[in-house]
C-alpha positions, -999 to 999 in steps of 0.1 A, spaced: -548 223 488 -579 230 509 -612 220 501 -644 229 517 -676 209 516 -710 219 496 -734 242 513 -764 219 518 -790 244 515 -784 263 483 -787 227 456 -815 211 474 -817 186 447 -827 209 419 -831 192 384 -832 215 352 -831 210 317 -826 170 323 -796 175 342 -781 170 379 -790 203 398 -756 203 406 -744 205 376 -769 234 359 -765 255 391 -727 260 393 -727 264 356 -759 291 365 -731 307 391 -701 309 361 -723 328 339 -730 353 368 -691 350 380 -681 355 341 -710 388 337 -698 403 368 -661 397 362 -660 415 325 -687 439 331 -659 449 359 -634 447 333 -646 471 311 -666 497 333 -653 531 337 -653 535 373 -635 563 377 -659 584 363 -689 564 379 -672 571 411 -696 589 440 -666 603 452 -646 616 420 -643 646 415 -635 638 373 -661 656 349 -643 650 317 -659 619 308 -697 637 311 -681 661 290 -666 641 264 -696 622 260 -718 652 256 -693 667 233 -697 630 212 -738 633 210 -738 664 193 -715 645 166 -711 613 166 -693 609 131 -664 636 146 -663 616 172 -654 581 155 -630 604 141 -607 612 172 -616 572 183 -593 544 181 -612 537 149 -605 567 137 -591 551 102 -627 539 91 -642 572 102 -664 583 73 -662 628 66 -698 623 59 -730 606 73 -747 577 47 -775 551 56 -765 517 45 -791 501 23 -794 471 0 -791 438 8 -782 429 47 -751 409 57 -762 389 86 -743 383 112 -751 360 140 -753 357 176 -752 338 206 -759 343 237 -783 336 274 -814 354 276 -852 351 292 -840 319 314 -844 315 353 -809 306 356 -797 340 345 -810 365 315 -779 387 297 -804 410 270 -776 441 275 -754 422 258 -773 418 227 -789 454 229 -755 470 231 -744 451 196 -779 459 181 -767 500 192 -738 494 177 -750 477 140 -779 510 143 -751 534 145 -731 516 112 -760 513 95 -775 547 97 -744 568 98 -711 551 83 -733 532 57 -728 495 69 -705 476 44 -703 486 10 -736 507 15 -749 469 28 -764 469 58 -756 449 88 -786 422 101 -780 407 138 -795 375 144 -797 367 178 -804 328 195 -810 319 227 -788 294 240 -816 290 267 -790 279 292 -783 242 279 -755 225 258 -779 215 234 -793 245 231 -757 260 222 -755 234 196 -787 242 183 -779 278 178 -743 275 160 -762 245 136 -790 272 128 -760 298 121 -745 269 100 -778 266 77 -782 300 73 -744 305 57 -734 337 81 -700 350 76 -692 353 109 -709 345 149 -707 372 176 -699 357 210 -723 372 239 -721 343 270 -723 306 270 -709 290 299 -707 256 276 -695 265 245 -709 234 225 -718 260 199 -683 272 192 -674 236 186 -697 232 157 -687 268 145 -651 255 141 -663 223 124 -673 247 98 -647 269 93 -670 300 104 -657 325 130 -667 331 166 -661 366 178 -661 387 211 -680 381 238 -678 368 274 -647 345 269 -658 317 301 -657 286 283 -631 263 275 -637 267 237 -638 305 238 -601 304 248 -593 274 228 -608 267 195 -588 277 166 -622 297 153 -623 315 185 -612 358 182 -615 373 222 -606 409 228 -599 401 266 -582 382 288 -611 367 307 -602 356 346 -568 338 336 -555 375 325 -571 389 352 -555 363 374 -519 363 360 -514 398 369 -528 398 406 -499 374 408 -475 393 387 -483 424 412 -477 404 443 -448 391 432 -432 425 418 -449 450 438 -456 438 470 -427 412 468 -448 387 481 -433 353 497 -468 337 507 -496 339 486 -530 326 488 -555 321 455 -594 313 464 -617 308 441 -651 285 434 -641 254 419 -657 250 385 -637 245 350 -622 274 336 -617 293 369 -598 265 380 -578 269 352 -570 306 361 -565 298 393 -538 280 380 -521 300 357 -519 328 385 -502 297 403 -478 290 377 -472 329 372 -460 328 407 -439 301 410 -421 316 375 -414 344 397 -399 328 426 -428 323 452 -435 289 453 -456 295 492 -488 294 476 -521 281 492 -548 272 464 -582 274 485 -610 260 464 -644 266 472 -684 257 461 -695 280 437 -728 282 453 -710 291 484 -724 324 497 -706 323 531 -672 330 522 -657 336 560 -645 296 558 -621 300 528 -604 329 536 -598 319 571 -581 291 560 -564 311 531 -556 338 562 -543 308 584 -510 308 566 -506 345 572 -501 355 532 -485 386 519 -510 389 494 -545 366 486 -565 365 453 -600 360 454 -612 351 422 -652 363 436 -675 384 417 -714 393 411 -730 380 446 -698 367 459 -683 401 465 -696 414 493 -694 377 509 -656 384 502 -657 422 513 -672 407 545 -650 376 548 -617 395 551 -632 419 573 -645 388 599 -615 371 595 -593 404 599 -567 400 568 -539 419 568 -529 410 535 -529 426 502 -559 415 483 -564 414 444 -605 408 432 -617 410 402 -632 441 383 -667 437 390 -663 436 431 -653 471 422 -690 485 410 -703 517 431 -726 499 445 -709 471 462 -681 497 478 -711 523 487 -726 490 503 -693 476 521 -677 514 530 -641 522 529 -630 502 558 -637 472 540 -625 484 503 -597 506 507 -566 495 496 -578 462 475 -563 457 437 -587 452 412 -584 445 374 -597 464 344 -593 464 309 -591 495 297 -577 531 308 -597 548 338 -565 575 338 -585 611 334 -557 629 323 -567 626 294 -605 619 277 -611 587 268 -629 590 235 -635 556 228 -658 553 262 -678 587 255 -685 574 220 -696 542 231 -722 561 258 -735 586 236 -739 557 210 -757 537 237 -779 569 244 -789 574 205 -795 540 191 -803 521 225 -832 502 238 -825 512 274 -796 490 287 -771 503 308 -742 517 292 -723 509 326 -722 469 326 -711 441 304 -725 458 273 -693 473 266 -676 438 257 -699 434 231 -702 467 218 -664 464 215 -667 431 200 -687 442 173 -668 476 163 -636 450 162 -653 428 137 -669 461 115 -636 471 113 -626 442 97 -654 440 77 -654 472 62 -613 468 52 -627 441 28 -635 435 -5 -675 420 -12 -656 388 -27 -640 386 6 -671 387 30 -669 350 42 -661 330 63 -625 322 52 -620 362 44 -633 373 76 -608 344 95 -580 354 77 -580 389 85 -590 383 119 -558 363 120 -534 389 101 -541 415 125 -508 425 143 -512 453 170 -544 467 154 -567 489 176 -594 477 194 -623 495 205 -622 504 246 -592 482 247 -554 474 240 -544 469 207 -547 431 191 -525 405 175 -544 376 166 -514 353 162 -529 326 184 -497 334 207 -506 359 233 -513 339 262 -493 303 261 -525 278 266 -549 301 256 -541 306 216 -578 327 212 -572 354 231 -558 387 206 -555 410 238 -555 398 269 -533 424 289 -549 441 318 -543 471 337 -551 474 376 -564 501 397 -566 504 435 -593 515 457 -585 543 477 -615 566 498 -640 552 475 -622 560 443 -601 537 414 -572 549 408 -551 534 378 -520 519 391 -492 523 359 -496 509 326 -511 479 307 -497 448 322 -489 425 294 -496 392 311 -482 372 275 -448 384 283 -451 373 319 -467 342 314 -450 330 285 -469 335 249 -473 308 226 
């Protein structure tokens, strides 16, 4: 293993919420790396692409506008689509919510204002639940442990039926859910406890997914017999960097560099020259949000020859408008849902047009889609129950019963707490992987089901 010192410049001894600087600054860096990753997840690039040529997302969406009801219809929710519109009223069910916003270390308000689009939609078209409509209550974790706590003890008092996840890189929160019995839902899945905690439902495979089939892919595709895996060394992207590890040494390559780096690290050319110094078949670079074009440029300095594998986010417009074709070309990225246009992908036009309607202004294009699915996940659990059932325990159990259900923007659940050996929260963590080619994603086979090559609970 190769380690690389800290950058002495970027800490410079900064102390926050009590803490080392160290300490609140990486974590500041895994909230960004954990945005960037899922918002490049769940983006559909294809169509966002300046150099597609695809109009029938556009036209889907616009199609979806002028009906939104039809459109829920022909979704993968199609089963709770109502044949007529109704406005919930009564009294609310609240749900709650926890997530980062209005700090200095980072501020994730899309994430909340696409689930607030979402609970506007239910409520003023598909009449809520039982004609009850939905409340969100939203608390700021305000980047802090305690904070997290604080939120999840508040949720506790307040006797919610359920907690939607948005992003907390600590996860204390989730800890006091479980210690009373009450669900925690969707979101950004970057902590431990996310993955973990028996309380925990995730409709994504975070960074280990992600991780497990860049490996897979080397292994199979490219047939790989050296591989490298670089990453910034905090927690759980550790941990994926070690399950891609394990992946490939359950597949016969057991040449693998593990290159661990400072998350603060913006100057990326060290690590993959000494990831490049073993002359790999294939490196993963487990970079996203700032550290993407550091990686773009790193390979480029360095002159790899490899295949590379980076994670969704590296693969925004932007960032390959930015770094140009001779940087991007060829590179494997990760998403999690289907950017194939052959056919229209309803699920994505509904959730724009939604975004359009009952919106405050986020962009539809980002990490807002985790949480949008998040929500439609749990509604459609919610509205499959009787009133006697909308609790804690009722909402868990059917959570848990659900055995390839559909999930919105996504591959089908099974909340069997055995999907990913390790990781017993996560209901759907396969991926599907696209490759950059003149500027454009293009969806490389099928979902990958990175359970089955893993090893599932």
């Amino acid at each position: 293993m190769v380690r690389f010192g800290e950058d002495g410049g970027i800490l410079g001894g900064r102390r926050e919420h009590g803490g080392g600087g160290r300490r609140w600054f990486a974590a500041a860096a895994v909230a960004a790396m954990a945005m960037g990753t899922m918002a490049g997840c769940s983006e559909d690039r294809a169509a966002d692409s300046a150099t597609s040529t695809t109009t029938t997302v556009p036209a889907s969406t616009a199609a979806c506008a002028e009906d939104l009801l039809a459109c829920l219809g022909r979704s993968s929710l199609g089963d709770i689509a109502p044949t007529e519109p109704s406005e919930a009223t009564g009294e609310p069910i609240v749900l709650g919510m926890i997530n980062q916003e209005n700090t200095p270390l980072g501020s994730y308000p899309e994430l909340s204002s696409a689930t607030r689009a979402a609970i506007e939609f239910v409520n003023a078209e598909l009449g809520g639940v039982n004609g009850r409509p939905i409340q969100l209550e939203v608390c700021n974790t305000e980047f802090s442990p305690e904070g997290s706590t604080a939120c999840a003890q508040g949720f506790v008092q307040d006797g919610v039926p359920a907690v939607l996840g948005g992003i907390d890189v600590f996860g204390n929160g989730i800890d006091t859910l479980e210690e009373n019995a009450i669900p925690f839902v969707g979101g950004i899945p970057v902590s431990t406890q996310s993955v973990t905690n028996d309380n925990s439902y995730q409709w994504s495979g975070g960074t280990w997914g992600a991780t497990i089939a860049f490996a897979n892919h080397a292994a199979t595709e490219v047939e790989a017999e050296k591989v490298a895996i670089v990453y910034p060394e905090f927690g759980p992207i550790t941990s994926s960097a070690e399950y891609g590890r394990t992946t490939l040494a359950n597949l016969g390559v057991t040449d693998v560099a593990m290159v661990p780096y400072p998350i603060t690290a913006t100057d990326l050319s060290s690590p993959i020259q000494a990831a490049a110094s073993n002359d790999p078949d294939a490196i993963v670079m487990l970079a996203a949000d700032m550290g993407c074009k550091g990686a773009f440029d790193g390979f480029a300095t360095v002159g790899v020859t490899a295949k590379v594998y980076l994670v969704g986010a590296c693969a925004s417009p932007a960032i390959i408008e930015e770094a140009g074709p001779e940087k991007t070309d060829g590179t494997v990225f990760n998403v999690e849902g289907p950017i194939d246009r052959s056919e229209a992908n309803v699920d994505f036009a509904l959730y724009q047009a939604v975004a359009e309607k009952y919106g405050d202004g986020f962009d539809p294009i980002g990490a807002g889609t985790v949480t949008f699915r998040s929500f439609m996940n749990l509604y459609r659990i919610m509205v499959g129950l009787d009133e006697a059932d909308l609790t804690p325990a009722g909402i868990s159990e059917a959570l848990g019963a659900q055995v390839d259900a559909p999930s919105f923007m996504g591959h089908p659940s099974t909340c069997d707490r055995e999907q990913l050996d390790g990781l017993p929260a996560l209901c759907s963590p396969q991926q599907i992987l696209a490759e950059m080619t003149g500027g454009e994603l293009i969806q490389i086979g099928d979902w990958v089901d990175v359970g089955a090559i893993y090893g599932a609970g």
